[in-house]
N, CA, C and O atoms as CSV, one atom per row, in Angstrom:
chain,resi,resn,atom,element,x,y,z
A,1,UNK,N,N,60.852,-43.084,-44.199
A,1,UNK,CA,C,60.715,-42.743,-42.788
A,1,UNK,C,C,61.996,-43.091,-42.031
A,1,UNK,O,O,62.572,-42.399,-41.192
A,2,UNK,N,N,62.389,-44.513,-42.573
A,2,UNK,CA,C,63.507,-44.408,-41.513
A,2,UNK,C,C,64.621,-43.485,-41.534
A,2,UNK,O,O,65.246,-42.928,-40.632
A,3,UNK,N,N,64.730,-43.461,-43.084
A,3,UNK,CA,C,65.792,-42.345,-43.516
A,3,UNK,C,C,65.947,-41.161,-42.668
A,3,UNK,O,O,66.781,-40.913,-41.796
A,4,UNK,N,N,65.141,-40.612,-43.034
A,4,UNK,CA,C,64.757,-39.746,-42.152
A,4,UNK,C,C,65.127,-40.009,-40.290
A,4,UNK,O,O,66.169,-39.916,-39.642
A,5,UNK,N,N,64.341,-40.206,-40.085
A,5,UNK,CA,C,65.166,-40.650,-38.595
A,5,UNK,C,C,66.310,-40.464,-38.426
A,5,UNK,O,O,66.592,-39.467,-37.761
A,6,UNK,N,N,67.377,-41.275,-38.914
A,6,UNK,CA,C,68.364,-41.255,-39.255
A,6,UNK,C,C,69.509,-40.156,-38.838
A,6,UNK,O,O,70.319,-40.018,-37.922
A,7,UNK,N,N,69.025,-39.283,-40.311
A,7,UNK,CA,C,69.306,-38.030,-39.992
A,7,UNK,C,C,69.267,-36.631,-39.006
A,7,UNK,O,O,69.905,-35.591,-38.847
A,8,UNK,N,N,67.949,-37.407,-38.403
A,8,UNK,CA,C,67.074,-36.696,-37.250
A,8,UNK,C,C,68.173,-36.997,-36.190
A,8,UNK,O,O,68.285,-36.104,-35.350
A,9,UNK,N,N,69.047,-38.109,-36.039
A,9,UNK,CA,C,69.755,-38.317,-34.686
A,9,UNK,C,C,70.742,-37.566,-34.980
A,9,UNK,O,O,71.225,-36.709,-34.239
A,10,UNK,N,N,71.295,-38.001,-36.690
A,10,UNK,CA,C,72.836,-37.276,-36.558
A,10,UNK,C,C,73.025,-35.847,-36.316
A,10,UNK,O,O,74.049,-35.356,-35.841
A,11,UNK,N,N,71.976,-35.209,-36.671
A,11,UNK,CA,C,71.373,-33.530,-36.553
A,11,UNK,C,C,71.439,-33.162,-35.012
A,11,UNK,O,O,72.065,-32.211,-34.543
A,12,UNK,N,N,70.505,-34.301,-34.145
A,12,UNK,CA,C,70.776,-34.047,-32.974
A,12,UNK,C,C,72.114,-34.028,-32.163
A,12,UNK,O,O,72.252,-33.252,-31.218
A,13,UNK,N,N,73.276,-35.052,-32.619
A,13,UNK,CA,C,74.210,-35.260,-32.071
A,13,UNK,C,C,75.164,-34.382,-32.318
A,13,UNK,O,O,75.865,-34.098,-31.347
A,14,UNK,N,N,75.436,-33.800,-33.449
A,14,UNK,CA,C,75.932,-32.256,-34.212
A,14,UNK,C,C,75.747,-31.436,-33.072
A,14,UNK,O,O,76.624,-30.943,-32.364
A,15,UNK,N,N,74.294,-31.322,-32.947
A,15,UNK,CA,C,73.983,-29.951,-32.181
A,15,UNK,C,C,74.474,-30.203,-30.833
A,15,UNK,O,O,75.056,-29.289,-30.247
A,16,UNK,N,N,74.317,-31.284,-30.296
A,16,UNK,CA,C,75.044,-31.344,-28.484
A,16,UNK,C,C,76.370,-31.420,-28.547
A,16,UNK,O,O,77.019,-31.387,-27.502
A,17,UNK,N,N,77.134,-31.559,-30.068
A,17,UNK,CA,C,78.471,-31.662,-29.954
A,17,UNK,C,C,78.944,-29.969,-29.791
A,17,UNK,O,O,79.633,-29.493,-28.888
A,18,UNK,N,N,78.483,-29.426,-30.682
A,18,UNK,CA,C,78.559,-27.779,-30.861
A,18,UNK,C,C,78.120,-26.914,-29.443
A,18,UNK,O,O,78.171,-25.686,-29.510
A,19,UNK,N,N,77.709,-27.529,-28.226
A,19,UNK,CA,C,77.172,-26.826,-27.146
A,19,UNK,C,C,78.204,-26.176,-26.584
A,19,UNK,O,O,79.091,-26.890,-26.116
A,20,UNK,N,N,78.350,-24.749,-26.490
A,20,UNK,CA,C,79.181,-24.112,-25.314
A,20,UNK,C,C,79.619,-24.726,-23.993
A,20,UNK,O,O,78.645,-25.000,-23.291
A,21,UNK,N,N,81.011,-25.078,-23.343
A,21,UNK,CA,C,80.914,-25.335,-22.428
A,21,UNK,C,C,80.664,-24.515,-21.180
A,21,UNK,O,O,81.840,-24.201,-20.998
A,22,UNK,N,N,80.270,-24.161,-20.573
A,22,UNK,CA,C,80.353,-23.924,-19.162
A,22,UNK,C,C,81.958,-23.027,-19.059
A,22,UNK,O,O,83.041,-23.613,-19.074
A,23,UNK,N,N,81.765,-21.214,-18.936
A,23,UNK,CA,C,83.302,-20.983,-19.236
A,23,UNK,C,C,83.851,-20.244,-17.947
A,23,UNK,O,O,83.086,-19.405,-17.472
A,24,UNK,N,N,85.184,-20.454,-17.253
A,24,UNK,CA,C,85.329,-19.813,-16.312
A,24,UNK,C,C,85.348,-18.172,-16.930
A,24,UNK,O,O,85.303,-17.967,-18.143
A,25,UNK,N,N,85.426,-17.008,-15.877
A,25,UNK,CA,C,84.855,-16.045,-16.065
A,25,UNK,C,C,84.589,-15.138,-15.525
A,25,UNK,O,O,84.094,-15.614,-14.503
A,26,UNK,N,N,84.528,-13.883,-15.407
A,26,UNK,CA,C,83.269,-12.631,-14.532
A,26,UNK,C,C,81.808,-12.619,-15.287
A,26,UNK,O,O,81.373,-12.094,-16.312
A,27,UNK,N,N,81.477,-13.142,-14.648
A,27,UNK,CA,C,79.650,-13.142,-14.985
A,27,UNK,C,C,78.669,-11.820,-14.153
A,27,UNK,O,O,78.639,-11.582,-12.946
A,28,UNK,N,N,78.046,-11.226,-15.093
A,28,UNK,CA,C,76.992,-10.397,-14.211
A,28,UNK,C,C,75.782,-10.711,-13.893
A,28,UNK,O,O,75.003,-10.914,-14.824
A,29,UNK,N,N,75.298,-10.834,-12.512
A,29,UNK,CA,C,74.232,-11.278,-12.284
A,29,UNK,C,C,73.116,-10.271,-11.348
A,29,UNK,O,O,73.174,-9.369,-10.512
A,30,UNK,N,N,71.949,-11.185,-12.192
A,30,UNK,CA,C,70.350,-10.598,-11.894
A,30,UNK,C,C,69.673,-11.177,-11.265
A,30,UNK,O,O,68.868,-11.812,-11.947
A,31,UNK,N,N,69.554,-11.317,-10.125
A,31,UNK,CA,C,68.263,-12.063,-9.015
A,31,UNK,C,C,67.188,-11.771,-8.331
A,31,UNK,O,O,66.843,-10.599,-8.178
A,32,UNK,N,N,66.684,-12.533,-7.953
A,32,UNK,CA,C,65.482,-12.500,-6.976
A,32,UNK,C,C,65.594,-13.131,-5.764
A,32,UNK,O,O,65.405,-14.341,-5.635
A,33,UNK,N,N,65.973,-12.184,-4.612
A,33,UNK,CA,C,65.731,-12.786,-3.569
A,33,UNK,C,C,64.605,-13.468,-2.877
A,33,UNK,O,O,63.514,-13.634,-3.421
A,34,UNK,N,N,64.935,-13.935,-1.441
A,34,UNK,CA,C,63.968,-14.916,-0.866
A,34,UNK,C,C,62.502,-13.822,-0.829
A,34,UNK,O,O,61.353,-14.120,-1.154
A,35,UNK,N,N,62.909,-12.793,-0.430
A,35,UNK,CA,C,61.571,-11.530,-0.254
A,35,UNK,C,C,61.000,-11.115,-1.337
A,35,UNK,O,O,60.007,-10.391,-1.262
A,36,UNK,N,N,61.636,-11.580,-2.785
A,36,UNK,CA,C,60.851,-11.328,-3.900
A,36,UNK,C,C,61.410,-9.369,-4.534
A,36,UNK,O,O,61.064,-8.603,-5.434
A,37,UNK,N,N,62.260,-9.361,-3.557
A,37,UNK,CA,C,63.083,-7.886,-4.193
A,37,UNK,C,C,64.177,-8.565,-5.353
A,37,UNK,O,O,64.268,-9.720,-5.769
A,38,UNK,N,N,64.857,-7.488,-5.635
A,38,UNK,CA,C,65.902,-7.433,-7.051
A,38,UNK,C,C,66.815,-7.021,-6.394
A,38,UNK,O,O,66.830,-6.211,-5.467
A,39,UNK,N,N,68.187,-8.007,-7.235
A,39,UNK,CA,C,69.139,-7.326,-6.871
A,39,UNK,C,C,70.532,-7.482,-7.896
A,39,UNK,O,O,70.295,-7.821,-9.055
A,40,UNK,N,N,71.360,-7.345,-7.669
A,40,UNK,CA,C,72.513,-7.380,-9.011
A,40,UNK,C,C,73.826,-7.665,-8.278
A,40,UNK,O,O,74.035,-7.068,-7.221
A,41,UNK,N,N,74.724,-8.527,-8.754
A,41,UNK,CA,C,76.094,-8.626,-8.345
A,41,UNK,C,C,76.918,-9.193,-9.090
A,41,UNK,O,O,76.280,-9.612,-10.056
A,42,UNK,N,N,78.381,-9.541,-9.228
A,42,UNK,CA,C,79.218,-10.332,-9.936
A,42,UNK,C,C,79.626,-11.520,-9.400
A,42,UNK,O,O,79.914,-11.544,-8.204
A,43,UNK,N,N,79.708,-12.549,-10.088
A,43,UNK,CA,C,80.453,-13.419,-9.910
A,43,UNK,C,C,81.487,-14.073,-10.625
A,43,UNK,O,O,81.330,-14.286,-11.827
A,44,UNK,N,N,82.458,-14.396,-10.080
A,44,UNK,CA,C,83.685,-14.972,-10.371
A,44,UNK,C,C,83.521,-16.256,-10.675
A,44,UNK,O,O,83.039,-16.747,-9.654
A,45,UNK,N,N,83.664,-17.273,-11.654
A,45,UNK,CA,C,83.917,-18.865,-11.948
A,45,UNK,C,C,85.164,-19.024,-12.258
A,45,UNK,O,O,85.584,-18.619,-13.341
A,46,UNK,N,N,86.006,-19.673,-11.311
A,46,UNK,CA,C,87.434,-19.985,-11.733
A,46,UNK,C,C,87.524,-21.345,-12.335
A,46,UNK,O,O,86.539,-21.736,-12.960
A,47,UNK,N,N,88.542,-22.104,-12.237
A,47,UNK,CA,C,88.665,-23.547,-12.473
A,47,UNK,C,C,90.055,-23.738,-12.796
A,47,UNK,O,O,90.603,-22.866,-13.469
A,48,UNK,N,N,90.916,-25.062,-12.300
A,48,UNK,CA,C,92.578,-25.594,-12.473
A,48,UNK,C,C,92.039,-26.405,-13.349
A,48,UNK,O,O,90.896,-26.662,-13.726
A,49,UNK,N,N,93.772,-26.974,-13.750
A,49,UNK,CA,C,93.956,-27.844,-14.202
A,49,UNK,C,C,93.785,-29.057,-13.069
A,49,UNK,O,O,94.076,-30.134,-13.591
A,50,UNK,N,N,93.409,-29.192,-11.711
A,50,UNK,CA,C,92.425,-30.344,-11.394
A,50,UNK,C,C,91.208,-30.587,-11.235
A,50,UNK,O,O,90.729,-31.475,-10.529
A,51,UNK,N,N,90.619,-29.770,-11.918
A,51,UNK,CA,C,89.070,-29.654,-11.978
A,51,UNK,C,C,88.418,-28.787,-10.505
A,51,UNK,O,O,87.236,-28.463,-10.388
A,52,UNK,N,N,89.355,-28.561,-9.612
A,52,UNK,CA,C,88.653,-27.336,-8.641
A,52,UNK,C,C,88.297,-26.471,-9.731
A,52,UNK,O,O,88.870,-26.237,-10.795
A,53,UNK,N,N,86.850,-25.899,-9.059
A,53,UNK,CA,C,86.085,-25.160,-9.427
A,53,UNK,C,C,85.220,-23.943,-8.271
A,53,UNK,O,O,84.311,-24.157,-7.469
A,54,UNK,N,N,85.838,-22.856,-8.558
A,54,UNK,CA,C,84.973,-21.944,-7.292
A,54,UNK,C,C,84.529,-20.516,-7.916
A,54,UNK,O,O,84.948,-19.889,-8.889
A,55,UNK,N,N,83.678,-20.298,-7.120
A,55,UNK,CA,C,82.500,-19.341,-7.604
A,55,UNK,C,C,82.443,-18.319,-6.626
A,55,UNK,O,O,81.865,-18.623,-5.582
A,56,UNK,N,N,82.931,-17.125,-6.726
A,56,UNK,CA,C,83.234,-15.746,-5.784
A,56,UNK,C,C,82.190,-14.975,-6.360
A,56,UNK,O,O,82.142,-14.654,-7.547
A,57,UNK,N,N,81.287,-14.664,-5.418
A,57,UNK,CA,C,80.373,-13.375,-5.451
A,57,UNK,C,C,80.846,-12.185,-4.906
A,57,UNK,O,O,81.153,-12.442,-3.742
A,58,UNK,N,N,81.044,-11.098,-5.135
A,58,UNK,CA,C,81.104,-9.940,-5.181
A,58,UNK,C,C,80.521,-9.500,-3.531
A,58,UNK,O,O,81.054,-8.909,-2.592
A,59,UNK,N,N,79.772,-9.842,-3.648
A,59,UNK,CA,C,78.479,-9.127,-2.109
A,59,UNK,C,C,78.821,-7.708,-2.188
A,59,UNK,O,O,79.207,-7.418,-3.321
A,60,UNK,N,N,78.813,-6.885,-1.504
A,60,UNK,CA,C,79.022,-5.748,-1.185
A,60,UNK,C,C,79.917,-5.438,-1.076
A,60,UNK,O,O,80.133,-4.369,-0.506
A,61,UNK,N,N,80.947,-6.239,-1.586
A,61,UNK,CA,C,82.778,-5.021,-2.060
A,61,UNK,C,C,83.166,-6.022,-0.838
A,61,UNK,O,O,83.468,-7.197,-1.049
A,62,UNK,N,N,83.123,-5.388,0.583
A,62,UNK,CA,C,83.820,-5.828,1.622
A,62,UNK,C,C,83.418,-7.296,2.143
A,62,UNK,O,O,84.240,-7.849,2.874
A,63,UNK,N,N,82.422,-7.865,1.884
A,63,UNK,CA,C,82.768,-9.206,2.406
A,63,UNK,C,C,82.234,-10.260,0.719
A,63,UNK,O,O,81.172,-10.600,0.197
A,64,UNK,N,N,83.375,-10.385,0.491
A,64,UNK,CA,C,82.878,-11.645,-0.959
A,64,UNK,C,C,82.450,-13.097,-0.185
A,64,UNK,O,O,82.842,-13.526,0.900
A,65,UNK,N,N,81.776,-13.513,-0.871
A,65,UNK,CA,C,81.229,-14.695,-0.854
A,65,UNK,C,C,81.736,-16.297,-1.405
A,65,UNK,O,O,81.131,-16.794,-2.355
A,66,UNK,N,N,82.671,-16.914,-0.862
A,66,UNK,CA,C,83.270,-17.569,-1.921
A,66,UNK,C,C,82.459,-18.930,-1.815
A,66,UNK,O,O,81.707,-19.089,-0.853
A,67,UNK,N,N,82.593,-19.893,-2.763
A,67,UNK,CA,C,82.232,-21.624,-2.849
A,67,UNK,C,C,82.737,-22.515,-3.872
A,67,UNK,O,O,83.258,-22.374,-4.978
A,68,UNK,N,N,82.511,-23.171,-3.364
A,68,UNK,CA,C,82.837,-24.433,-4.231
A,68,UNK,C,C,82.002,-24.740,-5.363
A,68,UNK,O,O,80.810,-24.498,-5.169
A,69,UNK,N,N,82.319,-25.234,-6.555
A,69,UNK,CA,C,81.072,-25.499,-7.594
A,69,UNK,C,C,81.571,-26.627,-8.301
A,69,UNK,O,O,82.716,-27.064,-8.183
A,70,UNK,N,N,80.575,-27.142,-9.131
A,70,UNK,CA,C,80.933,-28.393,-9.714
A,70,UNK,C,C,80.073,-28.007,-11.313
A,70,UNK,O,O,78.962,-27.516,-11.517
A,71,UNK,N,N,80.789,-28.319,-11.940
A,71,UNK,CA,C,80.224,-28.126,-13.590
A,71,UNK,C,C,79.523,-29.292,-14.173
A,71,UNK,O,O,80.074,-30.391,-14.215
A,72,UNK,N,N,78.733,-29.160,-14.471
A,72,UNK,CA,C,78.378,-30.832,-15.167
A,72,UNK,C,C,77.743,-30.934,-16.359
A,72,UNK,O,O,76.516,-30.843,-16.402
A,73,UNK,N,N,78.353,-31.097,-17.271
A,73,UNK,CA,C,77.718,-30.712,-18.350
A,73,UNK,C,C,77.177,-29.227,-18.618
A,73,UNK,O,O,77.880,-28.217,-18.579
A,74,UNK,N,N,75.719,-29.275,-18.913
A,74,UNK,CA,C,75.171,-27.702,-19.319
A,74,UNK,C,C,74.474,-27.266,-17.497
A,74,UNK,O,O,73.640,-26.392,-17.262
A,75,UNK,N,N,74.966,-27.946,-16.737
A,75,UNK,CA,C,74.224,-27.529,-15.159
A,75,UNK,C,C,76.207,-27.285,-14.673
A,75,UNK,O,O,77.272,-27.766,-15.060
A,76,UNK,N,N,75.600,-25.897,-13.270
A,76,UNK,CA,C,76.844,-25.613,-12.684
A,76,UNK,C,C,75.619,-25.641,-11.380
A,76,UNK,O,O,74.468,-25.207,-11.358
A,77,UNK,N,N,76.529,-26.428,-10.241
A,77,UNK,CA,C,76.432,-26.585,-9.530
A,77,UNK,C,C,76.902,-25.741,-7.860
A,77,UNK,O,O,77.541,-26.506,-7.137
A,78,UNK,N,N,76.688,-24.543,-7.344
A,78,UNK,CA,C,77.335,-24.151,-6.241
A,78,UNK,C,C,76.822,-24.245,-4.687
A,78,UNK,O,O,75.656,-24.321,-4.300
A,79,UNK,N,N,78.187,-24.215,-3.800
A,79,UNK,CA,C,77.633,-24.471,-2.510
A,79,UNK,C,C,78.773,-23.265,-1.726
A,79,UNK,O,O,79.923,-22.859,-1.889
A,80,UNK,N,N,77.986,-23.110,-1.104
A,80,UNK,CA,C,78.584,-21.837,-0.005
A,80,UNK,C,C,77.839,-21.817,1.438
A,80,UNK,O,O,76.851,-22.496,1.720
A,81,UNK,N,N,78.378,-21.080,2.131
A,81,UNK,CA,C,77.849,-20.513,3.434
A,81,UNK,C,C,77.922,-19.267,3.521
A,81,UNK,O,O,78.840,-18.503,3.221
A,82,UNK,N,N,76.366,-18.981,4.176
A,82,UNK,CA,C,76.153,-17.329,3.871
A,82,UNK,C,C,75.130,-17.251,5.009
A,82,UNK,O,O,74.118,-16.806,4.468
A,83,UNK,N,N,74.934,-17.408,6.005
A,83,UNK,CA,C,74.235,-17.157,6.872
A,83,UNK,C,C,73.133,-18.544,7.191
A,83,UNK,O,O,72.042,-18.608,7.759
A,84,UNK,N,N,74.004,-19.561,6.532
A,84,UNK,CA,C,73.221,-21.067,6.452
A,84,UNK,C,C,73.938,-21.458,5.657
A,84,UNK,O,O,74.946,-20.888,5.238
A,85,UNK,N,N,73.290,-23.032,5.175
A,85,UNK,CA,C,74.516,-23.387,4.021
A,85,UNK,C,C,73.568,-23.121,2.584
A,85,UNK,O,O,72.343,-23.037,2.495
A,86,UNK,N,N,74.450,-23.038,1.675
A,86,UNK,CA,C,73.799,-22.401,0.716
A,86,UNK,C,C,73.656,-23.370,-0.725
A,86,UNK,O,O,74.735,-23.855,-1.067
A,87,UNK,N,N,73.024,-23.556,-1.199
A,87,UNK,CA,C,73.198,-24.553,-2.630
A,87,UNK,C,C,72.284,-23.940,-3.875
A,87,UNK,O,O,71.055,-23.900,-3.917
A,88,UNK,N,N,73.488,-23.344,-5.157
A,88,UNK,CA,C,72.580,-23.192,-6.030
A,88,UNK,C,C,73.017,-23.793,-6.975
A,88,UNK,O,O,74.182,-24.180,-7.068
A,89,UNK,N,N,71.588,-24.050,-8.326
A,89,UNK,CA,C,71.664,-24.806,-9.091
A,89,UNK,C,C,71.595,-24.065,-10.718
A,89,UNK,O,O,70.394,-23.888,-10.923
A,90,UNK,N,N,72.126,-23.735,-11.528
A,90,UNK,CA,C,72.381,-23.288,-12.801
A,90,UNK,C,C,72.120,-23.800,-14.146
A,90,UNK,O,O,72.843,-24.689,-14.595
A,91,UNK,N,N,71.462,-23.473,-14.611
A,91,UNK,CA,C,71.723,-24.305,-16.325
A,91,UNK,C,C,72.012,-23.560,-17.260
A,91,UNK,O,O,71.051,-22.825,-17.485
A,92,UNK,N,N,72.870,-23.361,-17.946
A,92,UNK,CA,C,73.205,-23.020,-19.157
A,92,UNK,C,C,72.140,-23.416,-20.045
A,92,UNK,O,O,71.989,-24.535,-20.534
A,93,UNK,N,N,71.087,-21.936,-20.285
A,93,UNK,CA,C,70.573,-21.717,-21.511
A,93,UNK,C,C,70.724,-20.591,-22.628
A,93,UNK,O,O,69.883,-19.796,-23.048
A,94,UNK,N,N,72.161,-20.786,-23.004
A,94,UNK,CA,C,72.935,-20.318,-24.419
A,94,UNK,C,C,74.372,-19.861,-24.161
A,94,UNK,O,O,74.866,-19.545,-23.079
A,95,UNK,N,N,74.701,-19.876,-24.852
A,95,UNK,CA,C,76.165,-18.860,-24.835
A,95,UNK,C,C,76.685,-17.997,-23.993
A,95,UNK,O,O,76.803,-16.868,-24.471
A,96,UNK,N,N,77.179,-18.181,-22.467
A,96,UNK,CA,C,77.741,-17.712,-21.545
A,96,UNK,C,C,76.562,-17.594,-20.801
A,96,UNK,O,O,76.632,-16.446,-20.360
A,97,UNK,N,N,75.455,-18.122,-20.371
A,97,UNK,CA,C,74.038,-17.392,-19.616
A,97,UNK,C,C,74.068,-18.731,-19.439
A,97,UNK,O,O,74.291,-19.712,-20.150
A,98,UNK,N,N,73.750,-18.496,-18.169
A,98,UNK,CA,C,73.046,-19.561,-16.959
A,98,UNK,C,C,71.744,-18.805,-16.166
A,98,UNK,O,O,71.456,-17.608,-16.146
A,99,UNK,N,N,71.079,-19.943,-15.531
A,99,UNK,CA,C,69.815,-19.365,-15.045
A,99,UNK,C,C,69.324,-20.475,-14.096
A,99,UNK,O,O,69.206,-21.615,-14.545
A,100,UNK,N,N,68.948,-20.130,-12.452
A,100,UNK,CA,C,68.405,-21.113,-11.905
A,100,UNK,C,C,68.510,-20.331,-10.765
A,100,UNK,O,O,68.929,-19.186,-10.594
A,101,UNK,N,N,67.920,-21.406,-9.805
A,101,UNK,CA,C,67.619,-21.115,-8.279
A,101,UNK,C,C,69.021,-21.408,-7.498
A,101,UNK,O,O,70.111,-21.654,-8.014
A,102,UNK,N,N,68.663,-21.305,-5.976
A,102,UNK,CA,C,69.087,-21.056,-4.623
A,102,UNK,C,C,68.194,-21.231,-4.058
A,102,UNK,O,O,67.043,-20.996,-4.426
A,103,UNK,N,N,68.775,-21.978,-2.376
A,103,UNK,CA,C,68.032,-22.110,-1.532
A,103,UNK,C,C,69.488,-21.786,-0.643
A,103,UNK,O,O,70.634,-21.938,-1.067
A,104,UNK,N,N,68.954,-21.155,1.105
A,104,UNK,CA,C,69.915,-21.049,1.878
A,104,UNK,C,C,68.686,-21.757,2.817
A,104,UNK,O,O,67.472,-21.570,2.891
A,105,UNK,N,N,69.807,-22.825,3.610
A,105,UNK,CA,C,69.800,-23.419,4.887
A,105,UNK,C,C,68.772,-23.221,5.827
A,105,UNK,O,O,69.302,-22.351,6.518
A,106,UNK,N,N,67.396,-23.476,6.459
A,106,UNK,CA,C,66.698,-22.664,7.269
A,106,UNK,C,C,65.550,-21.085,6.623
A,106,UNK,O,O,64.635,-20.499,7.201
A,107,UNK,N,N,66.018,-20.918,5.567
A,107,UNK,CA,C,64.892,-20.047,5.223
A,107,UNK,C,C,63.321,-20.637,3.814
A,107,UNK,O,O,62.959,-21.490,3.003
A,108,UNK,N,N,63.197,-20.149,4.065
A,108,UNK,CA,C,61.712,-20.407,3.325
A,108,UNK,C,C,61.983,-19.410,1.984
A,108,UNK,O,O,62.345,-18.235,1.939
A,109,UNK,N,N,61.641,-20.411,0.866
A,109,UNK,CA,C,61.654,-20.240,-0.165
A,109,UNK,C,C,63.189,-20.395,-1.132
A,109,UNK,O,O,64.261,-20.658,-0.587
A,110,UNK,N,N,63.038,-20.173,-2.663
A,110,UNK,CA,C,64.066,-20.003,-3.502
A,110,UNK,C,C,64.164,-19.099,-4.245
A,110,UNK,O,O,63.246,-18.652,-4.932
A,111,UNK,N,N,65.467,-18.641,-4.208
A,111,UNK,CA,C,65.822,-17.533,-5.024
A,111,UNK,C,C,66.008,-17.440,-6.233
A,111,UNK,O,O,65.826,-18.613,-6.560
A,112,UNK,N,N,66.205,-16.987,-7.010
A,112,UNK,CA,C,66.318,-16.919,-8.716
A,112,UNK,C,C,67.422,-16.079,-9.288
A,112,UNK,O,O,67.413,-14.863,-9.093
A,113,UNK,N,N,68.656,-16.830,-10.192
A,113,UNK,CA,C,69.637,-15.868,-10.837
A,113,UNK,C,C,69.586,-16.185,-12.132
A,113,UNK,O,O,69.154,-17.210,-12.659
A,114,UNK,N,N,70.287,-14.770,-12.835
A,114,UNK,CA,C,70.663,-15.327,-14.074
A,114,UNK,C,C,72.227,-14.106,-13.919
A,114,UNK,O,O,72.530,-13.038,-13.387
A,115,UNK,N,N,72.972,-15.460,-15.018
A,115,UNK,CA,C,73.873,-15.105,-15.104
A,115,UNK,C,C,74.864,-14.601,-16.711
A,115,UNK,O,O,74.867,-15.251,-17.757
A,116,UNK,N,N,75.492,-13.511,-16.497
A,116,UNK,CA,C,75.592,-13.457,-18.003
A,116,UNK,C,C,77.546,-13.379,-18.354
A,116,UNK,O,O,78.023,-12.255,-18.200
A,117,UNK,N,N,78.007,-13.900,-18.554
A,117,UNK,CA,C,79.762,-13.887,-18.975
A,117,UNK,C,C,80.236,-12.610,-19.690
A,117,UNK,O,O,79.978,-12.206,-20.824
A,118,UNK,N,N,80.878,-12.168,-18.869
A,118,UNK,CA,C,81.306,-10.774,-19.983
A,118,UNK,C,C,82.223,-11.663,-20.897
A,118,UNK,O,O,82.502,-12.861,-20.834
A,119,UNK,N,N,82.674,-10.463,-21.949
A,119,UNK,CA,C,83.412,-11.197,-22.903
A,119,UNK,C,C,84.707,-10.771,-22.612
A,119,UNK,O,O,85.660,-11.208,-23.258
């Protein structure tokens, strides 16, 4: 049994070593707004060599959306202003795909994206 165990950690630690990081990028994205409609847009993930990190949405061609984001591990973190202040939250579940909510400032309810990295 213990043996086992054992192996059970080093297996685990393999596998979180092998995890994709979080990659800057054009990502295409699929959401759900606050009204429960669909909608589609791109976003931009940049990142320096000082760890700034920002996240440009597309919106409708003429006005992009830009923010600040923070990577953390398998969660990406963004904040913007868009008609309130805006905070969404991401997790990387697999290989360039993230997936999570939004909330903006003053409105009721959360939104839902997923995001996918072109190659």
């Amino acid at each position: 049994m213990r043996g086992a165990f054992g192996l059970g950690l080093v297996f685990l630690t393999a596998g979180a070593a092998l995890a994709e990081p979080i990659l800057p990028g054009i990502y295409d994205v699929a959401g759900t707004d606050l009204d429960g409609s669909s909608y589609t847009d791109v976003m931009e993930l940049a990142t320096d060599a000082t760890g700034a990190c920002t996240a440009t949405y597309a919106g409708d061609g003429d006005n992009p959306m830009p923010g600040i984001c923070l990577i953390d591990g398998d969660r990406l973190v963004i904040g913007s202003v868009m008609g309130g202040h805006l905070l969404g939250v991401l997790r990387q579940v697999g290989p360039g795909r993230l997936e999570g909510g939004w909330r903006i400032e003053g409105e009721a309810g959360q939104g839902h994206e997923v995001h996918t990295r072109r190659p």
